[in-house]
C-alpha angles and dihedrals in degrees: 000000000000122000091340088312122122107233097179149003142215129174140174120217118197106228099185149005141249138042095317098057124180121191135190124231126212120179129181129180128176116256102247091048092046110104102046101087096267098129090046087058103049091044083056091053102044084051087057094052091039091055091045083056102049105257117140099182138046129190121202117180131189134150127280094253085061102098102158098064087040083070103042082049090058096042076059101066083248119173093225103200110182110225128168098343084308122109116216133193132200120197110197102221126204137236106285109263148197085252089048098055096047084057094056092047091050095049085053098055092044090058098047083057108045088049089049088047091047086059088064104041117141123252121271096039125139120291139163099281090036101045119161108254120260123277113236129222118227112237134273 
């Protein structure tokens, strides 16, 4: 969030059921915020929530052309398997734990206080028609 905006979006989808559960991934970040480790982020966190639910694989799948979550895929420990013009990843997720809980309860309260301290944020911040400008990265 930024100034009360959504900049980006994951969720995890259970696909099916049992001891054996497989989830699906999406992720979304705005353009100009794209490029500063957000949707890594936000992929780090859904795994979290996905192994405190039992779930012990996620799929993420983008097009071939989607290298940048290719990336994050493989920063992930991802599995990437190249099917009809798709990619797809597979993350191999472990047994909830008590690490993995207080995780979860710490990404929680982080987030009850950056949306308390975004109430008060002091005029002038950054908003949607103000954003900061895209960070460049410096090339390969």
């Amino acid at each position: 969030m930024d100034g009360g905006e959504l900049r980006g979006l994951a969720e995890v989808v259970p696909l099916t059921a049992g001891f054996a559960r497989l989830g699906e991934l999406a992720l979304t970040v705005e353009r100009p915020w794209r490029g500063r480790g957000l949707g890594t982020d936000l992929c780090r966190r859904s795994l979290i929530l996905a192994c405190n639910r039992n779930i012990r694989e996620v799929a993420m799948i983008c097009l071939a052309e989607n290298v940048p979550m290719q990336r994050i895929a493989a920063r992930l420990d991802g599995r990437v398997l190249h099917r009809n013009g798709d990619v797809e990843s597979r993350v191999q997720l472990p047994r909830p734990s008590p690490w993995s809980l207080m995780q979860e309860v710490v990404m929680a309260s982080g987030e009850t206080i950056g949306s308390l301290s975004d109430q008060w944020a002091a005029g002038g911040a950054e908003t949607s028609e103000n954003p900061p400008p895209p960070r460049r990265r410096p090339a390969a």
